[in-house]
Phi, psi and omega in degrees: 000322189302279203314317176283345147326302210272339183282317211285339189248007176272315197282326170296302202311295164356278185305310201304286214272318156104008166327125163319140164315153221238138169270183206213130196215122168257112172237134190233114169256151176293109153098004188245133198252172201323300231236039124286014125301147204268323176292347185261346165089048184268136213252321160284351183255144160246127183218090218251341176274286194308336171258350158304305203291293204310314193282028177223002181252165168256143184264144222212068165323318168245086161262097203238105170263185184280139175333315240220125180294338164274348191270290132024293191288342183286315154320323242248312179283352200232329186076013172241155170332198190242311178300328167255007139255029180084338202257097163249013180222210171228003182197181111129078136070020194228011154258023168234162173239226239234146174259032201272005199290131140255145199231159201313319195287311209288300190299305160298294192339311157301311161288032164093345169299125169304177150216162188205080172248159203222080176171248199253115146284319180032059193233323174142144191262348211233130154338144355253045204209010197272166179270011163294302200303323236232348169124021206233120208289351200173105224202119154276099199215179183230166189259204211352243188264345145189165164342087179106314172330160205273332171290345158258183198296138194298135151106315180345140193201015206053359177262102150047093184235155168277151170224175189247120188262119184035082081141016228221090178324128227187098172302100158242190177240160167112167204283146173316306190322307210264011155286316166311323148295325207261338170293310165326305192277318169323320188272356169292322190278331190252027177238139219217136165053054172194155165306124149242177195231139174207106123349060188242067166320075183291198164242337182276157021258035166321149149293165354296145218281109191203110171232173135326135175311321210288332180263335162275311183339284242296328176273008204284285223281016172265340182316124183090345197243280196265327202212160193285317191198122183288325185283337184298325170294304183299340157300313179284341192279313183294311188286306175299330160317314207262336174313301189289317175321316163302312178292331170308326192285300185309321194294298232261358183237022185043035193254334193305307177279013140243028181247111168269158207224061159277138181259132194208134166238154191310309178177174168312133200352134149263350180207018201263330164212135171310162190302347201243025206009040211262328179241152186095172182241140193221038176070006194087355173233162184273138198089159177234185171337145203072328230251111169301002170295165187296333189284349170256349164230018154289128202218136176283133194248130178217152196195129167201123166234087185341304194277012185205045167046020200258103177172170156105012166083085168224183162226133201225129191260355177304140165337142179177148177197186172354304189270352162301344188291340185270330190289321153340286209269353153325290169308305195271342130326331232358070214257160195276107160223145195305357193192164183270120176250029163062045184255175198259337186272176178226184210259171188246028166262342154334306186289304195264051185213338201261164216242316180262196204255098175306115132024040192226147191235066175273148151266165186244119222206110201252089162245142190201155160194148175289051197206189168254338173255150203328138153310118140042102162305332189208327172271140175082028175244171188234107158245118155288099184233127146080239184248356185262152187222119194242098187283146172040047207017052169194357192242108181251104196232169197244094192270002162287317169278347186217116193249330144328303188056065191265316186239110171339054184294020190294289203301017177228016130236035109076277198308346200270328179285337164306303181322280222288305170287344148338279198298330140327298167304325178284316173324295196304328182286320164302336209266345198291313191303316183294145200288324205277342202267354171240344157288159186248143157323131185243174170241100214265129213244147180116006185259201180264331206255329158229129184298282180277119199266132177258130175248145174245166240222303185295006187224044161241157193282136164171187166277305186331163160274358163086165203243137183229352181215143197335324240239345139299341158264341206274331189279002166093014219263119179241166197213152171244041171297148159194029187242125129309164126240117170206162221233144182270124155321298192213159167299146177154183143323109180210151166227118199254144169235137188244132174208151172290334169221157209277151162303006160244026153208068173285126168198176180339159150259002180244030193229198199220115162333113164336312189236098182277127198277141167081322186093351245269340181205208194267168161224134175235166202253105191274197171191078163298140172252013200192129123294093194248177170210161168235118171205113144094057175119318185240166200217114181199136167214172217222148168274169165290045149007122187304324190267020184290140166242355150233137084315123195221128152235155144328075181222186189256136153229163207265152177293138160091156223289141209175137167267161177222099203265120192232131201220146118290138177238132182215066195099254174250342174278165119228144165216169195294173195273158195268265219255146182202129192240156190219136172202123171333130186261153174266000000 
């Protein structure tokens, strides 16, 4: 009772007083798992700002995003599973989201907030889903899932990269990271009389593993030995550096103790331990990224708001996750919203206000899949309850007694796995009901807010597993995904251009580019003789030309959702088209 006192008269004094809005600073790194940390007891990585913070922050002990970075980033944003906003995957048309989402950024915006993001979105590249489109005033990014993937700007390398500032190609110079920081605080500098909320979704420490030397060497000679990759550690080494800039920065312009500031990472390790996890530290649990074991969706959560008593170094172990974050910072915000927004977390300021430890016997429920159609009812998912862990509905571990998850207790609780899978089931049966678990996202073409829709190889529907980075196309490595889902705006004209290579590296589709940016990898040459495409009905193909660097076609489509489907025909093969820019005729 003392304790829901101590909140209930902390939440008045707020109101009584008339306190400035809490600014809002979210940093979410790629690919970096529990026991990449130096506060985490990894006995080789220095990470000395970030472990400053742990101890003056409150810790979220059991904290679980999704295997997979985009399912993760969908949650974070929408505050509903992966499975009820559509993004359960990292490609095939299945990282982007719906465009029916309201998302964490719009509800500040609505409450008087600046918003701001700087970094990785992996949401969707295309209207109505980019994050200008999502609520967000002023947004620095790189496209699809990192850096140098063929849907983002060609030749990109974490080295003086073009990025895109609210949606618009932007030459900078300087390490990705420390682009992401230094932009952040330009935009914290240019906000004048308002609250913000900024979003810093980095990419690092993702691969490709492309660091300084000066942050990798000081790790070389553990290479192999005690730890898996020296550049993954100096990539993590470099996010702390900028991490403590930032807070200097927050210290020395007096905004840090009324800004809250939280670190979270995307899912488990990616280069932090080996395949065979034998080498690196992963904290004691088993698995890395992809992997439904606790080493793949546990993650560290760390939260410290001075001015709002969030602060003193503890730990509250109660369950918790990805989709607790929007209902959270709603609360600890006291933010205002226009509509019932369906979310699935619930909010965690009770723990962190309450002095013992709450209750809660809620599942938590991990489903993903590499694929465009829904996940699994029970393979490849994780229900989380309590200390309990139930995989692929039938493998059951106590990860307070097996940390490991080495031994199968199932068959000695029988009723606790019925439970679980129960409870697993009515989820999936609400979730069926949603228009996002069978439908697919689309990109809708023909509008004012984007002229030209660029479609990619790497976001198409198929069987393959698919091709996602610059240095696969450029070696010619084909597939036959070749399905859009995309939605007309208006009745009209459009003109699809199928091309081999993207327009800020144009060359032949049966060549290799004049000007290759960077050099950065090999070019090999195919030689398709035909294009065709199929969309809403009509079917039309066109030969190759030796200089074509497109093919375009004419054709009239009708307002409203349609696929669009595209080849290379090369004898008896087809596979899919690398690029298709789609644009409206006046």
């Amino acid at each position: 009772m003392k304790s829901i006192l101590t909140f209930l008269l902390f939440a008045f004094s707020q109101l009584f007083y008339g306190q400035q809005k809490p600014n809002v600073i979210l940093i979410l790194t790629d690919d970096q798992g529990i026991g990449d940390l130096g506060c985490h007891g990894n006995p080789y990585i220095k990470t000395p700002h970030i472990d400053k913070f742990y101890k003056k922050s409150v810790r979220f002990t059991d904290f679980h995003v999704s295997p997979l970075c985009a399912p993760t980033r969908s949650a974070i944003v929408t505050g509903q599973y992966p499975i009820n906003n559509g993004v359960w995957a990292t490609y095939k048309g299945r990282d982007a989201l719906a465009q029916a989402s309201q998302t964490i950024a719009a509800v500040f915006q609505q409450n008087g907030y600046r918003t701001g993001m700087f970094g990785k979105w992996h949401l969707g590249d295309n209207y109505p889903v980019r994050p200008t489109d999502s609520g967000f005033n002023h947004v620095v990014q790189h496209k699809a899932g990192g850096l140098g993937e063929l849907s983002d700007y060609w030749g990109n390398n974490y080295f003086n990269d073009v990025y895109f500032v609210n949606n618009q190609p932007k030459q900078f110079q300087g390490y990705c990271t420390d682009v992401w920081f230094q932009e952040s605080i330009k935009f914290i500098e240019d906000t004048k009389d308002q609250p913000f909320f900024i979003y810093l979704p980095t990419n690092a420490p993702h691969s490709p593993l492309y660091v300084d030397q000066k942050y990798s060497n000081p790790y070389k000679p553990m290479e192999g030995k005690e730890i898996y990759s020296a550049e993954f550690y100096g990539m993590i080494t470099n996010i702390d550096e900028n991490f403590g800039k930032l807070e200097a920065y927050l210290k020395k312009k007096k905004l840090a103790d009324n800004t809250i500031l939280i670190f979270m990472t995307d899912n488990g390790t990616g280069n932090g331990v080996s395949g065979d996890l034998k080498i690196g530290y992963n904290m004691g649990f088993r698995g890395k990224k992809g992997y439904k074991t606790e080493g793949g969706h546990r993650v560290p959560f760390f939260i410290r708001w001075k001015d709002g008593k969030i602060k003193g170094g503890k730990d509250l172990s109660i369950p918790s996750s990805h989709v607790d974050i929007f209902p959270t910072l709603i609360s600890l915000c006291n933010l205002k919203t226009e509509q019932d927004l369906n979310l699935d977390g619930i909010d965690l300021t009770p723990y962190l206000y309450k002095k013992k430890p709450v209750v809660n016997n809620r599942s938590i429920f991990i489903h993903h899949r590499q694929d465009w159609r829904p996940p699994h009812d029970v393979k490849q998912t994780c229900i989380v309850k309590g200390n309990w862990r139930l995989l692929n509905g039938k493998e059951l571990y106590n990860v307070a007694k097996d940390r490991k998850q080495l031994h199968n207790v199932a068959k000695d609780h029988p009723e606790l796995v019925a439970q679980m899978l129960k409870e697993n089931a009515l989820f999936l049966q609400r979730s069926k009901q949603n228009p996002e678990y069978a439908q697919m996202p689309v990109s809708i073409v023909g509008t004012k807010e984007q002229t030209t829709t660029k479609l990619t190889i790497q976001h198409a529907i198929g069987e393959d597993k698919g091709i996602w980075k610059s240095e696969q196309v450029a070696a010619g490595l084909k597939n036959t995904n070749n399905t859009h889902a995309i939605e007309i705006a208006k009745n009209g004209t459009y003109q699809i251009e199928c091309r081999r290579w993207p327009k800020e590296c144009p060359g032949p589709i049966l060549g290799i580019p004049s000007e290759n940016p960077k050099k950065w990898f090999d070019y090999k040459t195919i030689q398709p003789e035909k294009v065709r495409i199929q969309i809403a009905n009509q079917m039309l193909e066109k030969q190759i030309m030796p200089a074509d660097e497109a093919v375009v076609f004419t054709v009239n489509l009708e307002k409203g959702k349609t696929f669009l489907v595209n080849d290379f025909i090369q004898g008896k093969q087809k596979y899919g088209v690398y690029y298709t820019y789609i644009t409206p005729l006046k």
